[in-house]
C-alpha distance (Angstrom), angle and dihedral (degrees) to the residues before:
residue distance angle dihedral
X1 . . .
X2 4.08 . .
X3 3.47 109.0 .
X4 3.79 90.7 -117.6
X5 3.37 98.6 47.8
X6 3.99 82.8 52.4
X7 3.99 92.6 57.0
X8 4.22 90.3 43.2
X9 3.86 81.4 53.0
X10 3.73 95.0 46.0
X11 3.36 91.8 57.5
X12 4.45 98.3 -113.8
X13 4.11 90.9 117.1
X14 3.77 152.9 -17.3
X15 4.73 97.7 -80.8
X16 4.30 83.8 -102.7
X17 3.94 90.7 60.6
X18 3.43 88.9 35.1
X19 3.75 89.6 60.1
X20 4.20 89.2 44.4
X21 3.89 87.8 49.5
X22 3.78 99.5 55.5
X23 3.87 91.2 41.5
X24 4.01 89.9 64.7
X25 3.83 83.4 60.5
X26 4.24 101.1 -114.6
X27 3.76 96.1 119.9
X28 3.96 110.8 95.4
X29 4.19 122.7 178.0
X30 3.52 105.7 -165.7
X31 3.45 95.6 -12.9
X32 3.33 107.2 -53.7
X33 3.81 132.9 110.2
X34 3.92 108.5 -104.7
X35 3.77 119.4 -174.8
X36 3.79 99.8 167.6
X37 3.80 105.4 101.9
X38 4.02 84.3 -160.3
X39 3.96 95.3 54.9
X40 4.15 101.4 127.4
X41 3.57 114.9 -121.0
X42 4.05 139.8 159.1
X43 3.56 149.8 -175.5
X44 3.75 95.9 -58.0
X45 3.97 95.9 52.5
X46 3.79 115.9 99.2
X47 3.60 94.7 -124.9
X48 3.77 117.7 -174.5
X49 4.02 145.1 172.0
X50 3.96 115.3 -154.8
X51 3.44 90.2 -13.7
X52 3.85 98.4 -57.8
X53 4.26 116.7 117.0
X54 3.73 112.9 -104.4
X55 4.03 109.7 -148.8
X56 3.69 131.3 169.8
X57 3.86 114.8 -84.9
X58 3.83 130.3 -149.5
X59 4.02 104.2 -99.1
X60 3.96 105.4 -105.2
X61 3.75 123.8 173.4
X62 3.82 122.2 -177.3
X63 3.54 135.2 -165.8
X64 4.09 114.0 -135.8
X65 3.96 125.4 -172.7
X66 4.02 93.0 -147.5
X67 3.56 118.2 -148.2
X68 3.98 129.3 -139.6
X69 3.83 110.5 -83.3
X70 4.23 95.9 24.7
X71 4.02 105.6 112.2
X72 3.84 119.4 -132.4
X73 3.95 93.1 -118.7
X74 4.04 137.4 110.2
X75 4.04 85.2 -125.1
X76 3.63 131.5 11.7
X77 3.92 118.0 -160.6
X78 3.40 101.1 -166.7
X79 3.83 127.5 69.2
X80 4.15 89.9 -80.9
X81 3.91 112.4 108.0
X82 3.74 109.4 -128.0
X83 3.60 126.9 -139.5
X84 3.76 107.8 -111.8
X85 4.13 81.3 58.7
X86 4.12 77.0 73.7
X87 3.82 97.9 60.8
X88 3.76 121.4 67.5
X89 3.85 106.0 -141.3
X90 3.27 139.8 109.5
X91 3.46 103.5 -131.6
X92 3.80 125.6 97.5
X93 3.32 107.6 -94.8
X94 3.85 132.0 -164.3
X95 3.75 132.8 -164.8
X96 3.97 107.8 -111.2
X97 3.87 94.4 -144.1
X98 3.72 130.0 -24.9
X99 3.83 142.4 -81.5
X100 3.86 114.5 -170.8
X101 3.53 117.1 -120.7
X102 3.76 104.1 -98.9
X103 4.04 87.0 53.5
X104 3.55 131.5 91.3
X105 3.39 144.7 -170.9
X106 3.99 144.1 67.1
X107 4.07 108.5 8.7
X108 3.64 121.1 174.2
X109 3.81 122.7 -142.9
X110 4.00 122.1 -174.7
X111 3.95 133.1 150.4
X112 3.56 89.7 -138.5
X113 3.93 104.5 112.0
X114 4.00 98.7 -169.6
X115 3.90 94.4 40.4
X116 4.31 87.1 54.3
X117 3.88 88.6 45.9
X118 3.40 90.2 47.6
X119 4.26 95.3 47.3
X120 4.09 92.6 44.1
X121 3.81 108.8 31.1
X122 3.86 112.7 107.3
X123 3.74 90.6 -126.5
X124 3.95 98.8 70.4
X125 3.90 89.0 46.8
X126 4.31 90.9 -149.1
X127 3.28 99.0 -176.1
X128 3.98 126.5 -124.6
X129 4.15 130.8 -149.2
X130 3.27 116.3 -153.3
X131 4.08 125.8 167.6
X132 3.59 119.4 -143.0
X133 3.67 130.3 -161.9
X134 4.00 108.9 -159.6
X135 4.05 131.1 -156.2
X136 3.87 86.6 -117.7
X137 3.69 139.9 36.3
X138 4.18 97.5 -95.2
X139 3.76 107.9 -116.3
X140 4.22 108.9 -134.0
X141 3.54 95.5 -109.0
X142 4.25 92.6 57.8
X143 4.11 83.9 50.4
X144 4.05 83.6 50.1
X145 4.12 95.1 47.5
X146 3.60 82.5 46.6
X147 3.71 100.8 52.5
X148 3.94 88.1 49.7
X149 3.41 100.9 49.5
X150 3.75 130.6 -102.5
X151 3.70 144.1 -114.6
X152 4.49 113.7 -106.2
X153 3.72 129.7 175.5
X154 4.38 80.0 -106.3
X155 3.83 89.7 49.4
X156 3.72 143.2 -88.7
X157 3.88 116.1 -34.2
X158 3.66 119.5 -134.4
X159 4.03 130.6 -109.0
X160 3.98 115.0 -59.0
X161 3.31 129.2 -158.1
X162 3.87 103.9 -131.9
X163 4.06 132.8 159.1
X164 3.96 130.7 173.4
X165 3.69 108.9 -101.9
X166 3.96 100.9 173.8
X167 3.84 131.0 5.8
X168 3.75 89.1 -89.1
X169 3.71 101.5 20.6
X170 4.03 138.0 81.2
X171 3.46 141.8 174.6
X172 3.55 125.4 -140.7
X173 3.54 138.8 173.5
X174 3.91 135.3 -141.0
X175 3.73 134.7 -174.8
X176 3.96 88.6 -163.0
X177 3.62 137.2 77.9
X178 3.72 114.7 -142.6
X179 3.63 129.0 157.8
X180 3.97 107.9 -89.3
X181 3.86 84.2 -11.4
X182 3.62 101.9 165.0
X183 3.92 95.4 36.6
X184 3.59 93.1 55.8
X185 3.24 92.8 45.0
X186 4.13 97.8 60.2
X187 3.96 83.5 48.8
X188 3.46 88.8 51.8
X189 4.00 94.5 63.9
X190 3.92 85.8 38.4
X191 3.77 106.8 -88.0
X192 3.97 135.1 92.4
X193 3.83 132.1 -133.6
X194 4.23 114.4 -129.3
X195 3.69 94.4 176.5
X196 4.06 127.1 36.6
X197 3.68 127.1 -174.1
X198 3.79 130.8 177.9
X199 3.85 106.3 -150.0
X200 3.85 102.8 173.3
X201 3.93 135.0 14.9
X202 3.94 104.6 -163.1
X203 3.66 108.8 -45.5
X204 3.94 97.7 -14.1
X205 3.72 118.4 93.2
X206 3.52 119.7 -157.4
X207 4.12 89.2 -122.7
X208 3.84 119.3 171.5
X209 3.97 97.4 -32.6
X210 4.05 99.2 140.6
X211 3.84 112.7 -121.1
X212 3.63 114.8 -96.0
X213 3.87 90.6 31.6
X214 4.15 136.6 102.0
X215 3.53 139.6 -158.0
X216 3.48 138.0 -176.0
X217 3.78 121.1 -106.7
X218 3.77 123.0 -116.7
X219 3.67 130.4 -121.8
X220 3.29 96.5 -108.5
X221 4.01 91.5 51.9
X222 3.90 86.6 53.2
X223 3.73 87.8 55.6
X224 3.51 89.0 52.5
X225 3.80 100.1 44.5
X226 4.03 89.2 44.9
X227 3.53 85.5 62.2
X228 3.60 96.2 46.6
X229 3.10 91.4 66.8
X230 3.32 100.2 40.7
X231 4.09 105.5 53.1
X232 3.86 88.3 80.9
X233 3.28 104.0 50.0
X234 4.17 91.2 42.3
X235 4.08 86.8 58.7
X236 3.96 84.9 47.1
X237 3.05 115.2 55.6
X238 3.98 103.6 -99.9
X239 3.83 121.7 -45.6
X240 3.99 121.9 -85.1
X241 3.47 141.9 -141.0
X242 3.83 114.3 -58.8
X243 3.74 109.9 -107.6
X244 3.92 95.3 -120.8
């Protein structure tokens, strides 16, 4: 196994970090210094990260309902709670995906690198619900710029699914991951978000977990995300190598 696929499955960071972490030279196998993220290792290999043993970890994902002011990060050095403070295991835990600060609402957290690549890289397209409440009452032809993608200083976004669900209020659905996304979209088309939610990730919905709090996710909803990320890549052909 790659070396970085070995940390993602050990739980230290998502295979993309991985690959950042053994480039700053604090990865040793068998004492040595190893800065090739596609040195071979297994099981038998005394793997390590700053000095502490890296071993393979059980695969847990949990579901978190993040509130405003926690920070989507495995540690937070400032004064900001982060999220995997939320979660009571012992496992190393990862955000899958982001949720600015100010936003709250259903975050996932796993130690399984290829399942996160799989649920936040633009190739599978998992889709994300998230429900928006606005400063105005959106006019129809914001909801229609919106549903056709619009223009941001990192490009044009793609089609959303979005529908009015309250006089100030819509819901709207990506299958990207920008930074901010859906708030700079809505000031794109000449409005601004004051509240953001996210609802559902894939097939999981957010449901009546109470803010602050986490749970951990059944088998049969880790069926169900697997396969989430998996449908795209089936019709495709197989998934490729992350642009980073």
């Amino acid at each position: 196994m790659r070396l970085a696929k070995y940390l993602a499955h050990g739980g230290v960071a998502s295979r993309r970090k991985a690959e950042e972490i053994i480039a700053k030279g604090v990865v040793t196998v068998g004492g040595e210094v190893v800065v090739d993220p596609a040195r071979d290792v297994d099981d038998g290999d005394d793997v390590r990260v700053n000095g502490a043993p890296v071993g393979a970890e059980s695969p847990e994902v949990w579901a978190v309902n993040k509130p405003a002011g926690v920070v989507s990060t495995a540690r937070e050095p400032g004064e900001r709670r982060a999220v995997v403070e939320l979660v009571d295991s012992k496992a190393r835990l990862y955000p899958v995906g982001r949720l600015d600060a100010d936003s709250t609402g259903l975050l996932l957290l796993t130690n399984d690198g290829a399942l996160a690549n799989r649920l936040t890289h633009p190739r599978y397209e998992v889709p994300k619900t998230y429900r928006a409440r606005l400063a105005k009452a959106p006019r129809e032809r914001e909801l229609a710029r919106l549903r056709g993608g619009v223009a941001l200083d990192d490009g044009p976004t793609a089609p959303a699914q979005v529908k009015k669900v309250g006089d100030r209020e819509i819901e709207i659905v990506l299958r990207e991951g920008r930074n901010r996304q859906v708030r700079r979209m809505v000031e794109a088309v000449g409005n601004r978000v004051v509240a953001l939610k996210r609802v559902r990730f894939g097939p999981l919905e957010l449901g009546g977990l109470a803010e602050g709090k986490s749970r951990r996710l059944s088998a049969s909803e880790l069926k169900e995300l697997h396969a989430a990320g998996e449908a795209r890549a089936g019709s495709e052909g197989g998934p490729s190598r992350p642009p980073h």
